[in-house]
PDBQT receptor file of N, H, CA, C and O in Angstrom, charges set to zero:
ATOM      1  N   UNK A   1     129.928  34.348  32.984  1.00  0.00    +0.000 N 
ATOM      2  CA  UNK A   1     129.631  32.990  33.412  1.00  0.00    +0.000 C 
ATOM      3  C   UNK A   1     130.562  32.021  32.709  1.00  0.00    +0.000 C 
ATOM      4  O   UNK A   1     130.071  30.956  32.338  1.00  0.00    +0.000 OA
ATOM      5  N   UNK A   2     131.906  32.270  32.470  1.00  0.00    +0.000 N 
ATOM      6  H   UNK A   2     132.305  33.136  32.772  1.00  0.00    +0.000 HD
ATOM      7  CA  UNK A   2     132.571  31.537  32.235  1.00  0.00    +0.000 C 
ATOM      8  C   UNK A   2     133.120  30.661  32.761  1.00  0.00    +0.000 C 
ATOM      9  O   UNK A   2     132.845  30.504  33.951  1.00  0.00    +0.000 OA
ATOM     10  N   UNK A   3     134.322  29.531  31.999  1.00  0.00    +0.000 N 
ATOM     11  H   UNK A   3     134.546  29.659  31.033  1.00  0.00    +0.000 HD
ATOM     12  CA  UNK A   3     134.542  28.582  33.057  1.00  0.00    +0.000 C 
ATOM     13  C   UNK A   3     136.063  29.455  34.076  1.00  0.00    +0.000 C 
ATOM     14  O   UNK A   3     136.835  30.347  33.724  1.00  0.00    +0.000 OA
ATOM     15  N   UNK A   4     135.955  28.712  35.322  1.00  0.00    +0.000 N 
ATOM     16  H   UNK A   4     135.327  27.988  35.608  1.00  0.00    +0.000 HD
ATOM     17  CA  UNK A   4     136.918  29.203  35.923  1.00  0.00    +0.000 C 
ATOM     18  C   UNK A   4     137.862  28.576  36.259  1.00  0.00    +0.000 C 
ATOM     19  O   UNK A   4     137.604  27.396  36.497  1.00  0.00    +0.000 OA
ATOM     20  N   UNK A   5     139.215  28.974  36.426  1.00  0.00    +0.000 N 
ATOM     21  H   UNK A   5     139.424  29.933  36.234  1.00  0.00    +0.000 HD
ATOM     22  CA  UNK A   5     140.472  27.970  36.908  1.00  0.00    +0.000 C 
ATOM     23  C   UNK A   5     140.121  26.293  37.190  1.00  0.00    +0.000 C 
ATOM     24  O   UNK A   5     140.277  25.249  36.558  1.00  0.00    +0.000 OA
ATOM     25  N   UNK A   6     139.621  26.643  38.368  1.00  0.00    +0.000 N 
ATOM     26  H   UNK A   6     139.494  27.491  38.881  1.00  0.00    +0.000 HD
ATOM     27  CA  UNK A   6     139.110  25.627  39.126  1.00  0.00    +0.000 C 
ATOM     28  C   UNK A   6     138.181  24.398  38.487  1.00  0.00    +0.000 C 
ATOM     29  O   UNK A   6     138.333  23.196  38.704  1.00  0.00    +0.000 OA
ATOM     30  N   UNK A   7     136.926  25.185  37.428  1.00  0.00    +0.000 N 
ATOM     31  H   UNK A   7     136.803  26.161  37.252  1.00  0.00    +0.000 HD
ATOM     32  CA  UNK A   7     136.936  24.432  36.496  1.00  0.00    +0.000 C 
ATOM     33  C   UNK A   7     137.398  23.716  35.493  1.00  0.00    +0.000 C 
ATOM     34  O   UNK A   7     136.953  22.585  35.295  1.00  0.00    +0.000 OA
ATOM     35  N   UNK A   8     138.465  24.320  34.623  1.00  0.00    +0.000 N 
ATOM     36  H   UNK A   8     138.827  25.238  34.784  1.00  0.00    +0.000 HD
ATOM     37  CA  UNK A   8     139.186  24.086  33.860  1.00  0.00    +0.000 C 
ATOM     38  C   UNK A   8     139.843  23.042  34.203  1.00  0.00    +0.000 C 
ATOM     39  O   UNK A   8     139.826  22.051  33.474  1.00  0.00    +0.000 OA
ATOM     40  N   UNK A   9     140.590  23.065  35.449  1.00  0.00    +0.000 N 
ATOM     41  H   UNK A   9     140.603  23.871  36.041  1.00  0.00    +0.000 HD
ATOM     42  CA  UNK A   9     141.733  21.936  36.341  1.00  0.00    +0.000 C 
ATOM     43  C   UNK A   9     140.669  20.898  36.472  1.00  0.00    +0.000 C 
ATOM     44  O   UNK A   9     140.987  19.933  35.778  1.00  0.00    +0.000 OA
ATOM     45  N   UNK A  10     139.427  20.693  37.142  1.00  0.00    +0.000 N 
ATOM     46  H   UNK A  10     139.169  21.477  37.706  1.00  0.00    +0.000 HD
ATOM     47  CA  UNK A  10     138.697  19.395  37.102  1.00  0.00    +0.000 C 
ATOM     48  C   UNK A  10     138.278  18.784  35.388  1.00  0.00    +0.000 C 
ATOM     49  O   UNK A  10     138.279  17.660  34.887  1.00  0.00    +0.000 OA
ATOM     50  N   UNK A  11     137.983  20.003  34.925  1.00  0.00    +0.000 N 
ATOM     51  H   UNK A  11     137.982  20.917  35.332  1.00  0.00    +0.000 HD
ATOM     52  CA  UNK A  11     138.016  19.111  33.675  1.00  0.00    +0.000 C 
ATOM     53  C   UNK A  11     139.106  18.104  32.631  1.00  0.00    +0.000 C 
ATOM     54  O   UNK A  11     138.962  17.184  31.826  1.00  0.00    +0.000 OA
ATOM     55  N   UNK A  12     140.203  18.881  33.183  1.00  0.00    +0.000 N 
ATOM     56  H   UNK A  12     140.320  19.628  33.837  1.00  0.00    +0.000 HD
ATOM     57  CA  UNK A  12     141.562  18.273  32.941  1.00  0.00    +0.000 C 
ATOM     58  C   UNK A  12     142.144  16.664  33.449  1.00  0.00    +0.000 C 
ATOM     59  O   UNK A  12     142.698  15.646  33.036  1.00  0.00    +0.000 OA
ATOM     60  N   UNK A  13     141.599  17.261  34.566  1.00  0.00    +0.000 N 
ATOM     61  H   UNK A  13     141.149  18.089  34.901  1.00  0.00    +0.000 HD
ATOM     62  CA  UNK A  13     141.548  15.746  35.569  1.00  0.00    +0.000 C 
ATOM     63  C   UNK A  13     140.685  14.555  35.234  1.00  0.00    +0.000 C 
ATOM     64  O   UNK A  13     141.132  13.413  35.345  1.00  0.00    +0.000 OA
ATOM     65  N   UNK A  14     139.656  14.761  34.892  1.00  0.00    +0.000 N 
ATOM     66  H   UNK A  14     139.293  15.689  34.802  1.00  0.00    +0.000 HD
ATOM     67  CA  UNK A  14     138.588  14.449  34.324  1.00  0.00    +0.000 C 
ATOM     68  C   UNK A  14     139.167  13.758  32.922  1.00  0.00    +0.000 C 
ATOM     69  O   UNK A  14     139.053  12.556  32.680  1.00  0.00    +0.000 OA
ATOM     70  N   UNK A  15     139.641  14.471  32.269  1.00  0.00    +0.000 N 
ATOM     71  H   UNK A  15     139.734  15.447  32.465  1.00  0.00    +0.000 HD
ATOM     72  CA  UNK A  15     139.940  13.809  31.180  1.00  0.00    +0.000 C 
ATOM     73  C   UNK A  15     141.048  12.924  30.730  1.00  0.00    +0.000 C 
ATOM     74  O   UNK A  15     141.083  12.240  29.707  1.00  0.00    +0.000 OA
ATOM     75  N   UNK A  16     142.038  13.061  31.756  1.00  0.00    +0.000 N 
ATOM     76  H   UNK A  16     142.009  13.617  32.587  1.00  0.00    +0.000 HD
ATOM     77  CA  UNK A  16     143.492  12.215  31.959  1.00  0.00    +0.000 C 
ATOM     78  C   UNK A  16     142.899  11.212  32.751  1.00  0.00    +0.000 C 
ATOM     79  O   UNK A  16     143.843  10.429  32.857  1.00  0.00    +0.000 OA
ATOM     80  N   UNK A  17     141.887  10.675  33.427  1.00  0.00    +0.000 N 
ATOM     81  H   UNK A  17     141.121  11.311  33.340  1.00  0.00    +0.000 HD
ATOM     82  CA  UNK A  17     141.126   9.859  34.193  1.00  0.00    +0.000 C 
ATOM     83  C   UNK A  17     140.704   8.525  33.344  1.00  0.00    +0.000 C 
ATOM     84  O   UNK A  17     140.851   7.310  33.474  1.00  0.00    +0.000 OA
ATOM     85  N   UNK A  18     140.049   9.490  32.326  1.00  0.00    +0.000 N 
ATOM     86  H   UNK A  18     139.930  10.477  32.220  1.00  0.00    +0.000 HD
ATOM     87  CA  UNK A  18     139.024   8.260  31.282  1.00  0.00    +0.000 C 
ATOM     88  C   UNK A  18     139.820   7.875  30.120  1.00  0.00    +0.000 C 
ATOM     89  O   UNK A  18     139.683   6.900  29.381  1.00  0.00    +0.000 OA
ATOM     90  N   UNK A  19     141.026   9.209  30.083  1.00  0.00    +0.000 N 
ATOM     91  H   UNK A  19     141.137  10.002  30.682  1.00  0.00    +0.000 HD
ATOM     92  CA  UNK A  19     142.072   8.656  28.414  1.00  0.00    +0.000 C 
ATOM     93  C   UNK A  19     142.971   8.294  29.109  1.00  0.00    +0.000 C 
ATOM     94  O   UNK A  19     142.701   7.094  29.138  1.00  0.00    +0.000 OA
ATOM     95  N   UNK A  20     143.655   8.376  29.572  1.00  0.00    +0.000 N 
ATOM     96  H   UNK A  20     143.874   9.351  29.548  1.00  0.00    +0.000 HD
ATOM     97  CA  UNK A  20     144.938   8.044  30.579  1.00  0.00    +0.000 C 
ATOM     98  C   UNK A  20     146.303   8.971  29.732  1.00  0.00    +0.000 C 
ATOM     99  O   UNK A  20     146.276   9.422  28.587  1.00  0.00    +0.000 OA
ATOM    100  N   UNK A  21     147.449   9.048  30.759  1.00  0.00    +0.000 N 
ATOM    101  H   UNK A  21     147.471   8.681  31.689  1.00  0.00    +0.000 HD
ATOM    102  CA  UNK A  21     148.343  10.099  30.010  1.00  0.00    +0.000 C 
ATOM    103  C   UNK A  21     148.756   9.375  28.632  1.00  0.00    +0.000 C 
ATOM    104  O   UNK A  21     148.547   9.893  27.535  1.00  0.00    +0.000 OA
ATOM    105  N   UNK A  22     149.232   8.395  28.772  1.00  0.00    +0.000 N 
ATOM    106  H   UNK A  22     149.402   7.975  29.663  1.00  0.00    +0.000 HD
ATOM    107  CA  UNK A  22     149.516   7.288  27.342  1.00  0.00    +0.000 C 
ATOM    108  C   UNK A  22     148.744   8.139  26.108  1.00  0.00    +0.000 C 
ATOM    109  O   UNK A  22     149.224   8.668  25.105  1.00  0.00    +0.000 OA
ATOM    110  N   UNK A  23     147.647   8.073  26.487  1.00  0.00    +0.000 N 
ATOM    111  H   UNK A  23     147.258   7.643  27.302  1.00  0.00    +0.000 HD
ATOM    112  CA  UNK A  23     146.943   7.962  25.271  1.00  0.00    +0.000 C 
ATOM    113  C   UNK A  23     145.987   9.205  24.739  1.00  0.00    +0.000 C 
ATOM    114  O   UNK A  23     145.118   9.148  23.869  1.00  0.00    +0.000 OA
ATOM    115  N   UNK A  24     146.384  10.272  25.473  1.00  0.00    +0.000 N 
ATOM    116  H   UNK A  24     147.090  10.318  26.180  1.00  0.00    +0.000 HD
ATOM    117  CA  UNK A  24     146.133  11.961  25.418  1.00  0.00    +0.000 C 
ATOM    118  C   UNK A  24     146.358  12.625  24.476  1.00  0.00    +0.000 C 
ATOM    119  O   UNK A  24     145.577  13.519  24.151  1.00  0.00    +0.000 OA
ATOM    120  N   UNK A  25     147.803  12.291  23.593  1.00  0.00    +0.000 N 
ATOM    121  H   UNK A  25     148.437  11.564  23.857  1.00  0.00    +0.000 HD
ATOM    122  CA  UNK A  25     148.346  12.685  22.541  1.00  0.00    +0.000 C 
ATOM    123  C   UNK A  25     147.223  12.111  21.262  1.00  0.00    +0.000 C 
ATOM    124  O   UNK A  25     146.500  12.773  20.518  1.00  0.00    +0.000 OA
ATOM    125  N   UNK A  26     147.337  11.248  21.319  1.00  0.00    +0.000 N 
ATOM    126  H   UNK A  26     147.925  10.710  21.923  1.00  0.00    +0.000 HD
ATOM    127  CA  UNK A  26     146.601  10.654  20.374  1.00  0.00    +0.000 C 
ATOM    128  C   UNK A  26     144.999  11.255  20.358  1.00  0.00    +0.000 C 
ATOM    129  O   UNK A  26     144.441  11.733  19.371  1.00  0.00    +0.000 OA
ATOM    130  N   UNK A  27     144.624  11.154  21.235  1.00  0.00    +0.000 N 
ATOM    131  H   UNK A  27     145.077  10.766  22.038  1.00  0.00    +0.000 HD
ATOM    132  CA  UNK A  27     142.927  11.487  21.481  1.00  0.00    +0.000 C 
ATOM    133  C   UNK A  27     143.062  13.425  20.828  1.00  0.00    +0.000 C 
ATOM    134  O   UNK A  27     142.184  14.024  20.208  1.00  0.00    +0.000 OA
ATOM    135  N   UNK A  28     144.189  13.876  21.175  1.00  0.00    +0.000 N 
ATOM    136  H   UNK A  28     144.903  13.390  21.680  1.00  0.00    +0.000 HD
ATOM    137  CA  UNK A  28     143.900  15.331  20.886  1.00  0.00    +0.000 C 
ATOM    138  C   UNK A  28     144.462  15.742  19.550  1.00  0.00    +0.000 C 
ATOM    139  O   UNK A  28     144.158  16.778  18.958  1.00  0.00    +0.000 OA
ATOM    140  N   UNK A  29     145.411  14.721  19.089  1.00  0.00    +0.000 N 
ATOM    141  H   UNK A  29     145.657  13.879  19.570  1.00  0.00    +0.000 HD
ATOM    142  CA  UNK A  29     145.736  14.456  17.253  1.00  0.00    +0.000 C 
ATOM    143  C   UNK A  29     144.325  13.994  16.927  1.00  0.00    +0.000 C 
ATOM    144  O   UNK A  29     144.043  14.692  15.952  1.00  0.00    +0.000 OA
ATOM    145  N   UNK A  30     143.565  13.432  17.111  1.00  0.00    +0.000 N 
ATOM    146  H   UNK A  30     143.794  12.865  17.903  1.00  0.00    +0.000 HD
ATOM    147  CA  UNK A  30     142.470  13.110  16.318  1.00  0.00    +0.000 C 
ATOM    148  C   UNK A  30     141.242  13.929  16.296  1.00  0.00    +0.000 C 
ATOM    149  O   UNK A  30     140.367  13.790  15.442  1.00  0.00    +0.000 OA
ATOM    150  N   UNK A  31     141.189  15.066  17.573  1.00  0.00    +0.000 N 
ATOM    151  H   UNK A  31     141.901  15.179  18.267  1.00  0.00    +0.000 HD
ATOM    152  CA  UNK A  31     140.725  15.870  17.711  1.00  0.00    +0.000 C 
ATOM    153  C   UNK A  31     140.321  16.773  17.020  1.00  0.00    +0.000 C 
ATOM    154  O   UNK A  31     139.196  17.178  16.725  1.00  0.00    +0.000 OA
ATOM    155  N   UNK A  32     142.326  17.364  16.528  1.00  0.00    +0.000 N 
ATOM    156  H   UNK A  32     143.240  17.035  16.767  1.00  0.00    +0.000 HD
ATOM    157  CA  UNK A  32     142.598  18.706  15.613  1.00  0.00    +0.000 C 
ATOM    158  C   UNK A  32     142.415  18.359  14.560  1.00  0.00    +0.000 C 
ATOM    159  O   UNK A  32     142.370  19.135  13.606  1.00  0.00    +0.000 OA
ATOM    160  N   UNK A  33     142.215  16.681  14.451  1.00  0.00    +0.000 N 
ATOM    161  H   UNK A  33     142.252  16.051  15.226  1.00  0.00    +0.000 HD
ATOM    162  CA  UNK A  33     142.265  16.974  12.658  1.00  0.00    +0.000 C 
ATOM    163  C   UNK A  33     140.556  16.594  12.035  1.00  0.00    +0.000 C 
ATOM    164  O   UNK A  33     140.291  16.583  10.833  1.00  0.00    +0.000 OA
ATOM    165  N   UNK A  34     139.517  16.297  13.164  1.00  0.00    +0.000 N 
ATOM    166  H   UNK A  34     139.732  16.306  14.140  1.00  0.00    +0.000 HD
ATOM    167  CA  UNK A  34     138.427  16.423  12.797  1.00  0.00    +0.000 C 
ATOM    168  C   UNK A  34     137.954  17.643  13.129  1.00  0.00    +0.000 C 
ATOM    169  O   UNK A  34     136.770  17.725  12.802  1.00  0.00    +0.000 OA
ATOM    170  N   UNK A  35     138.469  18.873  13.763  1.00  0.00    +0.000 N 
ATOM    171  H   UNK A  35     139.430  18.806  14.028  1.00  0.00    +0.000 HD
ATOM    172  CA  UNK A  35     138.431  20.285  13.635  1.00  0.00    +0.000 C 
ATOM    173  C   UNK A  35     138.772  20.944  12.356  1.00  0.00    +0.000 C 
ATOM    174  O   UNK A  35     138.031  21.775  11.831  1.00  0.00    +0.000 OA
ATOM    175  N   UNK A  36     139.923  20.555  11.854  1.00  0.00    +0.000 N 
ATOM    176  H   UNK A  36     140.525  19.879  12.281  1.00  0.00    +0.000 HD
ATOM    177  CA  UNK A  36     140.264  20.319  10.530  1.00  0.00    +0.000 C 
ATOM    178  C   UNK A  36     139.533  20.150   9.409  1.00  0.00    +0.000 C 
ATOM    179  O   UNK A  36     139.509  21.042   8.562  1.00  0.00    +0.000 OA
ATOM    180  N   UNK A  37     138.684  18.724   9.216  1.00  0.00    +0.000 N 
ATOM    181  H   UNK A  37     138.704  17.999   9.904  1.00  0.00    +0.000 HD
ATOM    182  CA  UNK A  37     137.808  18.707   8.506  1.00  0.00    +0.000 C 
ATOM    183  C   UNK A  37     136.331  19.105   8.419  1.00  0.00    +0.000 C 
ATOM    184  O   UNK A  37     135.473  18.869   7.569  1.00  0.00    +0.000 OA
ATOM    185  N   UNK A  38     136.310  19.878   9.734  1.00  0.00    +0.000 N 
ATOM    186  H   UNK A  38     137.008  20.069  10.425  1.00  0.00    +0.000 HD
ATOM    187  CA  UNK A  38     134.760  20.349   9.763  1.00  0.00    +0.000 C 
ATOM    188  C   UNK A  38     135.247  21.608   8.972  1.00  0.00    +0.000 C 
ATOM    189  O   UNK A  38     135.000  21.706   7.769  1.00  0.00    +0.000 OA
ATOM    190  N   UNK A  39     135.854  22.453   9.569  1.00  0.00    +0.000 N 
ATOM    191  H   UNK A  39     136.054  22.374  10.546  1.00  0.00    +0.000 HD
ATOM    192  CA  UNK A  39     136.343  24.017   9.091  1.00  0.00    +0.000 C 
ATOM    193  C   UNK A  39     136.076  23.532   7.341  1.00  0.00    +0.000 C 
ATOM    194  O   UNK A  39     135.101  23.831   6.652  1.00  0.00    +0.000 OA
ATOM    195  N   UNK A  40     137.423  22.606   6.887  1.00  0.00    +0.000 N 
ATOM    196  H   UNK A  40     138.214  22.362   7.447  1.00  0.00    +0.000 HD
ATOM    197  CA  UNK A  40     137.369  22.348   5.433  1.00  0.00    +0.000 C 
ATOM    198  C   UNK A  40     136.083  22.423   4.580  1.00  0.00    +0.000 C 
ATOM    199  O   UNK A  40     135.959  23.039   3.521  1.00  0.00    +0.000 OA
ATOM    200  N   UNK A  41     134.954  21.538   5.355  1.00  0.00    +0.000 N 
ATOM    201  H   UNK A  41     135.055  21.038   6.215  1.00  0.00    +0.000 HD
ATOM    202  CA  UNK A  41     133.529  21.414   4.884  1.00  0.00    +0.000 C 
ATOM    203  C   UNK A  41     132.874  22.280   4.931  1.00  0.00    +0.000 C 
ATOM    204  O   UNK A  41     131.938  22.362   4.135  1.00  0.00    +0.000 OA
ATOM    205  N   UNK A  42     133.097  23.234   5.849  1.00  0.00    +0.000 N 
ATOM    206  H   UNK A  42     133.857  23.167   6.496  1.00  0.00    +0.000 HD
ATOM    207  CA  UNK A  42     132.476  24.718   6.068  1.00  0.00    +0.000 C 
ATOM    208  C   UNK A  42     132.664  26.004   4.694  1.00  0.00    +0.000 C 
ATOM    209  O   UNK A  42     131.928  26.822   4.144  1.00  0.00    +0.000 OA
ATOM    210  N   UNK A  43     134.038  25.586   4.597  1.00  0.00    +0.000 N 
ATOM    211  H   UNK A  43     134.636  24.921   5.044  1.00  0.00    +0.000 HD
ATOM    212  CA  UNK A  43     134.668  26.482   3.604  1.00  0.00    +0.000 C 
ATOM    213  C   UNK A  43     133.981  25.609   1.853  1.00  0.00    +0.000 C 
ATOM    214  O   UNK A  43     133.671  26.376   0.941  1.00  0.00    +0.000 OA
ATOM    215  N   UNK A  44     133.915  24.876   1.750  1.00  0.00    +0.000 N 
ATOM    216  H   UNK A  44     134.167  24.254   2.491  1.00  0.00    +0.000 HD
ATOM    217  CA  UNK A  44     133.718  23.822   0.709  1.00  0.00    +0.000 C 
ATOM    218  C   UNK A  44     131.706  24.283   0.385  1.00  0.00    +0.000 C 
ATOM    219  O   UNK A  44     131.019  24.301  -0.636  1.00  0.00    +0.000 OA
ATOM    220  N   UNK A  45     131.399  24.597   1.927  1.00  0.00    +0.000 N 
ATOM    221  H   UNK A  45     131.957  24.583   2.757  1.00  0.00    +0.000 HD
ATOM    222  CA  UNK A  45     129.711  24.300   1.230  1.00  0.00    +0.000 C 
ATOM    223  C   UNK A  45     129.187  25.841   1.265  1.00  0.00    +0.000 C 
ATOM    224  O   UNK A  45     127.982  26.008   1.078  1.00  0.00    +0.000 OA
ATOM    225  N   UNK A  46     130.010  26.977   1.493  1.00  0.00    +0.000 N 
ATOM    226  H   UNK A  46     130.989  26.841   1.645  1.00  0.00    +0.000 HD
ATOM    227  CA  UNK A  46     129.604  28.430   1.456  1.00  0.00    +0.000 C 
ATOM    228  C   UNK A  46     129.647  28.335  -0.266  1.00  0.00    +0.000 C 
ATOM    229  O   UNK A  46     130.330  27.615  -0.993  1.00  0.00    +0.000 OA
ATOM    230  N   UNK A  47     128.551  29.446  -0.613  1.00  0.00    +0.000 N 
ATOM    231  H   UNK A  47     127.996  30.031  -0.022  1.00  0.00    +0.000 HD
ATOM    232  CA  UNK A  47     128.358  29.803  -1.948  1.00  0.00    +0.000 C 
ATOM    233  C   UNK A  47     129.393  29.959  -2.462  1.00  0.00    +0.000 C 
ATOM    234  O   UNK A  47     130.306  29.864  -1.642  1.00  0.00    +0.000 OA
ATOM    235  N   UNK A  48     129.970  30.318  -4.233  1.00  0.00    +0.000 N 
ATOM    236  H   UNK A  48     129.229  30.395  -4.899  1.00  0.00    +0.000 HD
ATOM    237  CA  UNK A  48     131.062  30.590  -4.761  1.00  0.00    +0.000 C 
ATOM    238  C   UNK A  48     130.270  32.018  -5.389  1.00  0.00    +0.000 C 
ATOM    239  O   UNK A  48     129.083  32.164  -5.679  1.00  0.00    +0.000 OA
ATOM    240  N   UNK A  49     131.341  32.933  -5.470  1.00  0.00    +0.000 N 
ATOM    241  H   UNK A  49     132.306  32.815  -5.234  1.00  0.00    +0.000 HD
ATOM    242  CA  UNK A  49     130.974  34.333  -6.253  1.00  0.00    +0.000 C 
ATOM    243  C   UNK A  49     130.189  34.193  -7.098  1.00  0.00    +0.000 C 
ATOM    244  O   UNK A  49     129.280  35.022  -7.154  1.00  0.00    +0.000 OA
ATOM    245  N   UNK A  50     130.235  33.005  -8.162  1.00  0.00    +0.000 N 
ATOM    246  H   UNK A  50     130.972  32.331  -8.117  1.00  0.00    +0.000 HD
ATOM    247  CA  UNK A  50     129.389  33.079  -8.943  1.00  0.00    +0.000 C 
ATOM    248  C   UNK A  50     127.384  32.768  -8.517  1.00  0.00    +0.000 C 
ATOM    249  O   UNK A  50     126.320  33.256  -8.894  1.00  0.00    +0.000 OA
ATOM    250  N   UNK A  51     127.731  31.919  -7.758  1.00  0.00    +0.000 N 
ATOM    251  H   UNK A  51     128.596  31.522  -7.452  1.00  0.00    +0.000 HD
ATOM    252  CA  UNK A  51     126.546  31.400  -6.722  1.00  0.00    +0.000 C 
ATOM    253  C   UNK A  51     125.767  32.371  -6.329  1.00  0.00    +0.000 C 
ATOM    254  O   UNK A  51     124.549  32.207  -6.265  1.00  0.00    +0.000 OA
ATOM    255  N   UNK A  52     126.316  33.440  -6.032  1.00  0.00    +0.000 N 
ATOM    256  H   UNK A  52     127.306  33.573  -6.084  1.00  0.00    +0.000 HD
ATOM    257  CA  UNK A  52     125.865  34.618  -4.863  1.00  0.00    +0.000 C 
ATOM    258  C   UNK A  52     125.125  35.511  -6.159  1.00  0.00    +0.000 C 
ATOM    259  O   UNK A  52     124.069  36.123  -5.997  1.00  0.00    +0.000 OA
ATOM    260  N   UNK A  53     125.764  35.475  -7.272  1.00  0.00    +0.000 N 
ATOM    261  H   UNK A  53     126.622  34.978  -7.404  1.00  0.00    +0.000 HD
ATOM    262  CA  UNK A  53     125.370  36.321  -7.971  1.00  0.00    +0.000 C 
ATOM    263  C   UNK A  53     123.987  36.140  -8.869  1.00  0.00    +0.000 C 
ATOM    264  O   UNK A  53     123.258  37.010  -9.347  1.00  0.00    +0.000 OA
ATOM    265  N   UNK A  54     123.924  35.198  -8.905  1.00  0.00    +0.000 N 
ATOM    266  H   UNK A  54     124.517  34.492  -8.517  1.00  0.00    +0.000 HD
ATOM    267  CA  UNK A  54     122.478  34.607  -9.550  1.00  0.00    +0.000 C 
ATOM    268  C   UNK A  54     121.493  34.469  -8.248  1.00  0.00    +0.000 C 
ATOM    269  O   UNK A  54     120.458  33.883  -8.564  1.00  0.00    +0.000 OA
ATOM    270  N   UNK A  55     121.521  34.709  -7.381  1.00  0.00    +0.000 N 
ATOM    271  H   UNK A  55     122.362  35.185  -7.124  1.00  0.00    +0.000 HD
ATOM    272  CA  UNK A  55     120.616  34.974  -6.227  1.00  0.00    +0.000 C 
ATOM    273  C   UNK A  55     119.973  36.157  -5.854  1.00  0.00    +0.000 C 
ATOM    274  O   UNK A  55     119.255  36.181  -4.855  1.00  0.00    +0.000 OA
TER     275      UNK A  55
């Protein structure tokens, strides 16, 4: 039940619609780099070896 071509292409459309081409670059730089900082926070709030070991 994945998405298909056809989907993919309307969603594309869809999204060059409401950001416009201008301003695509930008919307998907700000994207990667709050992908960026979630991952970072992910890695930051897992236990440390020592953590694990007193548990």
């Amino acid at each position: 039940m994945g998405l298909s071509f056809g989907h993919l292409a309307l969603l594309v459309l869809v999204v060059l619609v409401v950001f416009g081409v201008g301003k695509l670059p930008q919307v998907m730089g700000d994207l990667g780099k709050g992908i960026r900082a979630f991952k970072a926070g992910l890695k930051d709030a897992e236990p440390s070896e020592d953590e694990k070991d007193k548990v």
